[in-house]
MARNU-98987 format. One record per residue: residue in three letters; residue number from 1; x, y, z of N, C-alpha, C, CB in turn. Coordinates in nm, 2 decimals. Glycine has a CB too. Example, Ala and Ser with C-alpha at 12.3 -4.5 7.8 and 13.67 -1.06 7.14 Angstrom:
<sites>
SITE residuo num    nxx    nyy    nzz   caxx   cayy   cazz    cxx    cyy    czz   cbxx   cbyy   cbzz
SITE     Ala   1   1.32  -0.57   0.78   1.23  -0.45   0.78   1.32  -0.33   0.78   1.13  -0.45   0.90
SITE     Ser   2   1.28  -0.22   0.71   1.37  -0.11   0.71   1.29   0.00   0.79   1.41  -0.06   0.57
</sites>
This chain:
<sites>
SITE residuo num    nxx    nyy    nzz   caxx   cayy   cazz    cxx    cyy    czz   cbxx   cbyy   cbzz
SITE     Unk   1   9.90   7.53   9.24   9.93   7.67   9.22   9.92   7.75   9.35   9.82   7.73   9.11
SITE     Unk   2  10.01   7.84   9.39  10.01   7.92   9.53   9.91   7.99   9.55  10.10   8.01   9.54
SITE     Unk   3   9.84   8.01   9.67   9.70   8.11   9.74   9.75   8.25   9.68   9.68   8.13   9.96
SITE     Unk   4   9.83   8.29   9.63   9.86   8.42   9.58   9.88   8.48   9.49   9.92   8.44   9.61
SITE     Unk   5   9.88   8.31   9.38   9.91   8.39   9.24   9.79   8.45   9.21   9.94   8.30   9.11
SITE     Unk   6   9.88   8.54   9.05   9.77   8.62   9.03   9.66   8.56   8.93   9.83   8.74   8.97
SITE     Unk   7   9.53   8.64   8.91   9.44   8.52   8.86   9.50   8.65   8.68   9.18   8.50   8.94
SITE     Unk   8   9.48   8.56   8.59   9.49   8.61   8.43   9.40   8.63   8.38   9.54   8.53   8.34
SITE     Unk   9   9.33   8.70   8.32   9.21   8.74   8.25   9.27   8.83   8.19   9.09   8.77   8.32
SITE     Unk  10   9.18   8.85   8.02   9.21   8.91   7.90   9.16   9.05   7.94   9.15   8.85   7.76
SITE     Unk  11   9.25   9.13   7.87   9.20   9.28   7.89   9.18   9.31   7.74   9.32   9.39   7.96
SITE     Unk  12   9.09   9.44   7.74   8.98   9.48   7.62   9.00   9.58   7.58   8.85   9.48   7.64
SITE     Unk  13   9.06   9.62   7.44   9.07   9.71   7.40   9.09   9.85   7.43   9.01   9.69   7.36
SITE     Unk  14   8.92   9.88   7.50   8.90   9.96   7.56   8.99   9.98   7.70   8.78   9.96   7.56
SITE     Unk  15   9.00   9.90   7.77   9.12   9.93   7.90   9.23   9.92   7.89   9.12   9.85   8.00
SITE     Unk  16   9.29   9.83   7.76   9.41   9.89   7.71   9.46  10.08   7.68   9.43   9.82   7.59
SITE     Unk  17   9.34  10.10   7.64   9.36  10.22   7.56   9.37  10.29   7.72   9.23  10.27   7.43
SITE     Unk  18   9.27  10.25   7.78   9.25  10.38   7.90   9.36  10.35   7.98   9.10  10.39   8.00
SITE     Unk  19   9.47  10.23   8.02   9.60  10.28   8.07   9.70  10.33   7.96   9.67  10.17   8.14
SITE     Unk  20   9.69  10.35   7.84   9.77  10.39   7.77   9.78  10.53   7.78   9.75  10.35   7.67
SITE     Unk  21   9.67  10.58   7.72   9.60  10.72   7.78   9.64  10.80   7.90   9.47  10.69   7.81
SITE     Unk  22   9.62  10.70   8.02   9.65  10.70   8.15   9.81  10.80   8.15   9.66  10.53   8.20
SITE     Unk  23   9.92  10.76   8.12  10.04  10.80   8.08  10.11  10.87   7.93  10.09  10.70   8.11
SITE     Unk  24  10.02  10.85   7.83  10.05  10.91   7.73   9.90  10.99   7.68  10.12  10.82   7.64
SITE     Unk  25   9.91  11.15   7.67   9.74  11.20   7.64   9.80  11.18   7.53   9.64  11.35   7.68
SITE     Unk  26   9.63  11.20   7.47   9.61  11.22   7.33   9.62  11.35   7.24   9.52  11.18   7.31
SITE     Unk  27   9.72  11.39   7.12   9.71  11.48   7.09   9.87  11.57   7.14   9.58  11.51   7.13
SITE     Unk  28   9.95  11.48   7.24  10.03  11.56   7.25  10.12  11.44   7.25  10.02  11.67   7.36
SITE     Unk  29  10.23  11.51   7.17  10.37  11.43   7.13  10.48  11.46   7.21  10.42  11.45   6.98
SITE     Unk  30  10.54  11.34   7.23  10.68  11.37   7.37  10.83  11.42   7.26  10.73  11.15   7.50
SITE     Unk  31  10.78  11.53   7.24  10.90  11.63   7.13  10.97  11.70   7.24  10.81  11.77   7.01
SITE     Unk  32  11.10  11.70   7.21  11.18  11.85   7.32  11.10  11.95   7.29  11.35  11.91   7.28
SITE     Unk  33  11.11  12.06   7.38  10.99  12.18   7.40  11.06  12.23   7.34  10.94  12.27   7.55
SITE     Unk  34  11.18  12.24   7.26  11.24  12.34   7.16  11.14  12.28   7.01  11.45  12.33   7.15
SITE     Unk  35  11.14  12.20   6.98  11.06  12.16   6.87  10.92  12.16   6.87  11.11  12.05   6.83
SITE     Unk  36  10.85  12.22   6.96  10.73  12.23   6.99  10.68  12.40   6.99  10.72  12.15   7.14
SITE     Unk  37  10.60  12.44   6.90  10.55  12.58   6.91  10.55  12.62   7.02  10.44  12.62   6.87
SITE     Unk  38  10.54  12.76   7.03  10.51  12.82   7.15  10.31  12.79   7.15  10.58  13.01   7.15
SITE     Unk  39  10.29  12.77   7.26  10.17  12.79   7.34  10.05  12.70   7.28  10.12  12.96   7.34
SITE     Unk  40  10.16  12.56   7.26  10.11  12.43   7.23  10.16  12.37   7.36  10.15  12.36   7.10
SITE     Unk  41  10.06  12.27   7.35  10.07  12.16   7.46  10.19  12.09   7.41   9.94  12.05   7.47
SITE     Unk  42  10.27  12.06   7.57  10.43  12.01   7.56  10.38  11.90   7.72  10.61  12.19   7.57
SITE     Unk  43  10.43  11.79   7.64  10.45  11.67   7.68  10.46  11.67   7.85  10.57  11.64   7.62
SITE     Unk  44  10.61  11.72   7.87  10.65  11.72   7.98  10.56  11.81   8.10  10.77  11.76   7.96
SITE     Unk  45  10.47  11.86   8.08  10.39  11.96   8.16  10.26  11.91   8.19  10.37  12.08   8.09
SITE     Unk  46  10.22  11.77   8.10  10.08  11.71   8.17  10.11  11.65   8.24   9.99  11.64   8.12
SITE     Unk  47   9.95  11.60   8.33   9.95  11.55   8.45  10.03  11.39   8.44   9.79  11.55   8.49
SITE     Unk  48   9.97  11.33   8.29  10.04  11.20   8.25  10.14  11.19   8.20  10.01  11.15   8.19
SITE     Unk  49  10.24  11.30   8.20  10.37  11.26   8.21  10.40  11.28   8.34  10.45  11.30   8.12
SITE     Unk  50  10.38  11.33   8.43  10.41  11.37   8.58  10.38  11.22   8.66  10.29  11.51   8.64
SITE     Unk  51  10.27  11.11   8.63  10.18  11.01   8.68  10.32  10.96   8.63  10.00  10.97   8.64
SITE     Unk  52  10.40  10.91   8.51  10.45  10.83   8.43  10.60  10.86   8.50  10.41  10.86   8.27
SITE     Unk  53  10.65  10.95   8.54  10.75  10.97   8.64  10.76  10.92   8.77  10.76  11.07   8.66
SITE     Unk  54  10.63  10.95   8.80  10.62  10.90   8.97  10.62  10.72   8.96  10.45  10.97   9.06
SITE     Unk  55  10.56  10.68   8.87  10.56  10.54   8.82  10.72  10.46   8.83  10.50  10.56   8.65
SITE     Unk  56  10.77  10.56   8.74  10.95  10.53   8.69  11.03  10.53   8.82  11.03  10.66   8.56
SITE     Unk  57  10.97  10.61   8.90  11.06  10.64   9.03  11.05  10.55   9.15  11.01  10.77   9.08
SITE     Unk  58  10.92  10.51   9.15  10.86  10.40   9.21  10.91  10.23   9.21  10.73  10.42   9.14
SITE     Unk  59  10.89  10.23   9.10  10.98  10.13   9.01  11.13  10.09   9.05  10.99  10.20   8.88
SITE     Unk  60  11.18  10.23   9.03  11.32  10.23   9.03  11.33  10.20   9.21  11.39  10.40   8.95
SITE     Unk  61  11.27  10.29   9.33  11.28  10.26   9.46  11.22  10.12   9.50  11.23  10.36   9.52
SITE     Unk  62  11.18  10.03   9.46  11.12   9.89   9.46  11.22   9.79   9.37  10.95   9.89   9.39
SITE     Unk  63  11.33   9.82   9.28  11.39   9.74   9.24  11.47   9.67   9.35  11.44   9.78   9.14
SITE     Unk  64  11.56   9.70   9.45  11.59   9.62   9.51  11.56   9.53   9.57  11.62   9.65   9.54
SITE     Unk  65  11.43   9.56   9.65  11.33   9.43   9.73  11.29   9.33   9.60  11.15   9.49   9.81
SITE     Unk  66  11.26   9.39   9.48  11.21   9.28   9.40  11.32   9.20   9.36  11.13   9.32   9.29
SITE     Unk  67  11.42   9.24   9.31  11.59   9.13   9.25  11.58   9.06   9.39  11.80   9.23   9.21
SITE     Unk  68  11.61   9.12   9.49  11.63   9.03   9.63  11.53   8.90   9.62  11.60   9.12   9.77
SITE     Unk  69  11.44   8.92   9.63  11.28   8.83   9.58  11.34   8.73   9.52  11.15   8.92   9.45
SITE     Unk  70  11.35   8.77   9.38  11.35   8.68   9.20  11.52   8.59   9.33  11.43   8.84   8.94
SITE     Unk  71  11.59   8.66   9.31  11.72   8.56   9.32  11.66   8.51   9.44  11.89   8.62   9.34
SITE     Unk  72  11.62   8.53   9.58  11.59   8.46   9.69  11.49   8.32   9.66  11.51   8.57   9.79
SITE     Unk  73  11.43   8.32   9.56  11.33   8.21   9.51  11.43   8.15   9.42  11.17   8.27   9.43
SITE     Unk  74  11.55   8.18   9.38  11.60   8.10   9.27  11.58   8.10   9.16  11.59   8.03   9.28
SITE     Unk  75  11.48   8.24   9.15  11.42   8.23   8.98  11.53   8.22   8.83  11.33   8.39   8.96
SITE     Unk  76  11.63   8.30   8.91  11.71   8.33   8.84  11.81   8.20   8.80  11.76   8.43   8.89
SITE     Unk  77  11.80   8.09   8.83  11.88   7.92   8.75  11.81   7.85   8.70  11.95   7.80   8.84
SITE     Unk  78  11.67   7.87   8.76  11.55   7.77   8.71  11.49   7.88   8.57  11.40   7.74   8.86
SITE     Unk  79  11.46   7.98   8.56  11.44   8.06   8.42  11.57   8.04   8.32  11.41   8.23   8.44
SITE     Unk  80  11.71   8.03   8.36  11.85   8.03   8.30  11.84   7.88   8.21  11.98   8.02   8.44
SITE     Unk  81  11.81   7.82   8.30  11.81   7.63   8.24  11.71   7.59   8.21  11.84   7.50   8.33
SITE     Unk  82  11.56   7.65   8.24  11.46   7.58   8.24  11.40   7.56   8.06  11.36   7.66   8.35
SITE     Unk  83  11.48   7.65   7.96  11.42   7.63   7.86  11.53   7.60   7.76  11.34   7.72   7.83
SITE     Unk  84  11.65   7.54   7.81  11.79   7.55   7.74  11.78   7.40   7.73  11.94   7.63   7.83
SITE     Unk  85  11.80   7.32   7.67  11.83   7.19   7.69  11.97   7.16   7.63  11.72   7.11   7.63
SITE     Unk  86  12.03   7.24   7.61  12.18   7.21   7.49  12.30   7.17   7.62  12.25   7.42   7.38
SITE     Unk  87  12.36   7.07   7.62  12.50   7.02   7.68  12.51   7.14   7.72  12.63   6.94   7.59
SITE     Unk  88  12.56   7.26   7.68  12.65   7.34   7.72  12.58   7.44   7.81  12.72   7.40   7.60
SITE     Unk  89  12.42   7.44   7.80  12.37   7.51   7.88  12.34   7.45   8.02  12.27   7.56   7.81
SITE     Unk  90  12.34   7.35   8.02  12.31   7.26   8.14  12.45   7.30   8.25  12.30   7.07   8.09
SITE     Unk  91  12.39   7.24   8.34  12.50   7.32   8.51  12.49   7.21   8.60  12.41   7.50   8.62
SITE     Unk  92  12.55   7.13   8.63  12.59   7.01   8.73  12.65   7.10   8.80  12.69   6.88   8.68
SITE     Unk  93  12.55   7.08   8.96  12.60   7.08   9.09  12.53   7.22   9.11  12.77   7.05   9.09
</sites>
């Protein structure tokens, strides 16, 4: 196994909840602000949906280094074949 993988250990309930939380509060539903009363809490205006954007954005500016990554390792023929065993899925050469 590589000096870098990551180590796996179970997460608990409780720390699920608290990244859930993290990006979605509690008590407020991601409704268009037209279907939401006036001078109720609207989705788009907490801090965790603001954290949950910067996340998406993040994401989105890191996808290229990471596809470059997956295909530079080859992940992408060895995940393709690695669990196909059928004649037709198999790739000579």
């Amino acid at each position: 196994m590589p000096a870098d993988a990551l180590e796996v250990r179970m997460i608990t309930r409780s720390e699920l909840l608290d990244v859930v939380y993290r990006f979605y509060p509690r008590g407020v539903l991601p409704y268009a602000r037209i279907h939401v009363p006036p001078n109720e809490p609207f989705y788009d205006d907490t801090e965790e949906y603001r954290r949950l954007v910067e996340a998406a954005n993040r994401g989105r500016a890191e996808y290229p280094t990471g596809k470059a990554k997956w295909k530079a390792s080859g992940s992408a023929r060895r995940t393709h074949t690695a669990h196909d065993d059928r004649p037709s899925a198999r790739r000579d050469g």
